[in-house]
C-alpha positions in Angstrom: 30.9 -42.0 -2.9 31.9 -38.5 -3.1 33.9 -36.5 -1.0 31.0 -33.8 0.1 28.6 -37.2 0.9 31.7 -38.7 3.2 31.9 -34.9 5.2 28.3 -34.6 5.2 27.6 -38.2 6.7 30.8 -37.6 9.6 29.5 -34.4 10.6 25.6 -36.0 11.0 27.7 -39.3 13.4 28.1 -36.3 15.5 24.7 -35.6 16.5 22.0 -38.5 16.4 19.0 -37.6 14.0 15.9 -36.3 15.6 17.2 -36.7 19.1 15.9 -34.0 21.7 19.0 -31.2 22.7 18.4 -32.0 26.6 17.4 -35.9 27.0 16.5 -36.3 30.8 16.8 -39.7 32.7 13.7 -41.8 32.9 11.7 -40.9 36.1 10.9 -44.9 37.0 13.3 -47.7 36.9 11.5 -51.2 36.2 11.7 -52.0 39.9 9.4 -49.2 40.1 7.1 -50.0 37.2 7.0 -53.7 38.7 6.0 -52.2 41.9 3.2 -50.2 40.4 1.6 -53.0 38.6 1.7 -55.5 41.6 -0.4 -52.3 43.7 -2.2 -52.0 40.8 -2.9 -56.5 41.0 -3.9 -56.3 44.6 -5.9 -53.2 44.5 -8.3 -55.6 42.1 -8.4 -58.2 44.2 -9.3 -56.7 47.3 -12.3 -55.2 45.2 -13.3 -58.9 43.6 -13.1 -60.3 47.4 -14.6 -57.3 48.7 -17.4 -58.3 46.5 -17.8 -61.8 47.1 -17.8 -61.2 50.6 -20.6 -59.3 50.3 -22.6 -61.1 47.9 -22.3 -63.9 50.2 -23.2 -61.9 53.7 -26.1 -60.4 51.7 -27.2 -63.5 50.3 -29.7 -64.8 52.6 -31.5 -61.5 53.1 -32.9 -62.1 49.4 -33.8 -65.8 49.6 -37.8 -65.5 48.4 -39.9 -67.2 50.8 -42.8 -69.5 49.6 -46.0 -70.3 50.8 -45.8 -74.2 51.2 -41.8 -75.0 51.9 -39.6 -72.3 53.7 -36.0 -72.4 54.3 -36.0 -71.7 58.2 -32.3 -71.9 58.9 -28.9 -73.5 57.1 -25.3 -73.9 58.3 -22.4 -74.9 56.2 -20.6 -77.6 57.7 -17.6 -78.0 55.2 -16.9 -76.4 51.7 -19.4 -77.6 49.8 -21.7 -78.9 52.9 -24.8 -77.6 54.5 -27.4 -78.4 56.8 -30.7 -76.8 56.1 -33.9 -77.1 58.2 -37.0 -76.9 56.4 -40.6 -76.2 56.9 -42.7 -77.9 54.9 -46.7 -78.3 56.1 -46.5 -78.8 59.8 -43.4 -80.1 59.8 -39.7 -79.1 59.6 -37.1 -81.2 58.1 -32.9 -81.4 59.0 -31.8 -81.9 55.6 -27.8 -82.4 54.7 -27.0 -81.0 51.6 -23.6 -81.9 49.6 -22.6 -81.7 46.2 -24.9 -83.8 43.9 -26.6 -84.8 47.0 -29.5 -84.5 49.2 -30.3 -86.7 52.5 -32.9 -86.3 54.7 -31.6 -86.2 58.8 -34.1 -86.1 60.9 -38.0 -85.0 61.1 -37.8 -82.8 63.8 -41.5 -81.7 65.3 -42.3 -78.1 65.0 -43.4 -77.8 69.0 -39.2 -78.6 69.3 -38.3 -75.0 68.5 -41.6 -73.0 69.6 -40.1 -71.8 72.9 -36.8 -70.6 70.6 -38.2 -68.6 68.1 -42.4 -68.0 69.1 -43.4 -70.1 66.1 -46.6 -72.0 66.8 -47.4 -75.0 65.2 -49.7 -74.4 61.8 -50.9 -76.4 59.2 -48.6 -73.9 56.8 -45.4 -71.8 58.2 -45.9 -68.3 58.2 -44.5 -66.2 55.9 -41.5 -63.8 56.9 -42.2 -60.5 56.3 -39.6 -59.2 53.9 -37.5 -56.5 55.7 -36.9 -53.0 53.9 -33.2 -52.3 53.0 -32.6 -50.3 56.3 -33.3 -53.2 57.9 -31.1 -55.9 56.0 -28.5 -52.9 56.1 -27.9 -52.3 59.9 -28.2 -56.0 60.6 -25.5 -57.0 57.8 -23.3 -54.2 59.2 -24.2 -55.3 62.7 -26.0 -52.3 63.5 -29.0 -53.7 65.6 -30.9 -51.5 68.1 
């Protein structure tokens, strides 16, 4: 190696190659980056349960009602557990419904809840008439009149 190359390579040690004349520090330490991407985390996960809570509040304003067999009322009693009553015909059934199964509890007489909701006893169970969005609206908010 010559003697120019060894001045010329002591003299570039001195200043580092391509670097900026004013380097400032960085504006976030990792404690703050960390801190970013957990708000970040939890801002998605309130949205996803935000979601799934409404799904399931809206859920049983858009269950289709049939002519023959109507859902009239269900409850979940555990997890995975529900009791649903049932019209079917004339009658209604108490039905427990769990996961892979389906029992039937009780035959319960139509004239039983005729004083609790006005329904009179028919050959078929009147179809509910489907509510406009205002409607399903106000009472999923909790909004009656």
């Amino acid at each position: 190696m010559s003697v120019a190359a060894q001045v010329a390579g002591e003299a570039a040690a001195g200043t580092p190659f391509a670097a900026p004349a004013a380097v400032g520090a960085a504006t976030t330490s990792g404690l703050a980056g960390a801190g970013e991407v957990t708000f970040a985390l939890l801002i998605v996960l309130l949205v996803i349960f935000g979601c799934a809570w409404c799904v399931k509040r809206l859920r049983t304003f858009a269950r289709p009602q049939g002519r023959v067999l109507a859902i009239v009322d269900d409850l979940a009693v555990g997890q995975k557990e529900r009791v649903v009553l049932l019209a079917c015909g004339g009658e209604r059934l108490l039905v427990g419904v769990a996961a892979g199964q389906v029992s039937l509890l009780r035959i319960v007489p139509p004239a039983a809840f005729a004083a609790a909701d006005g329904v009179q006893s028919a050959e078929t169970p009147a179809a509910a008439p489907t509510p406009d969005f205002r409607t399903v609206l106000r009472r999923s908010l909790g909004l009656t009149r």
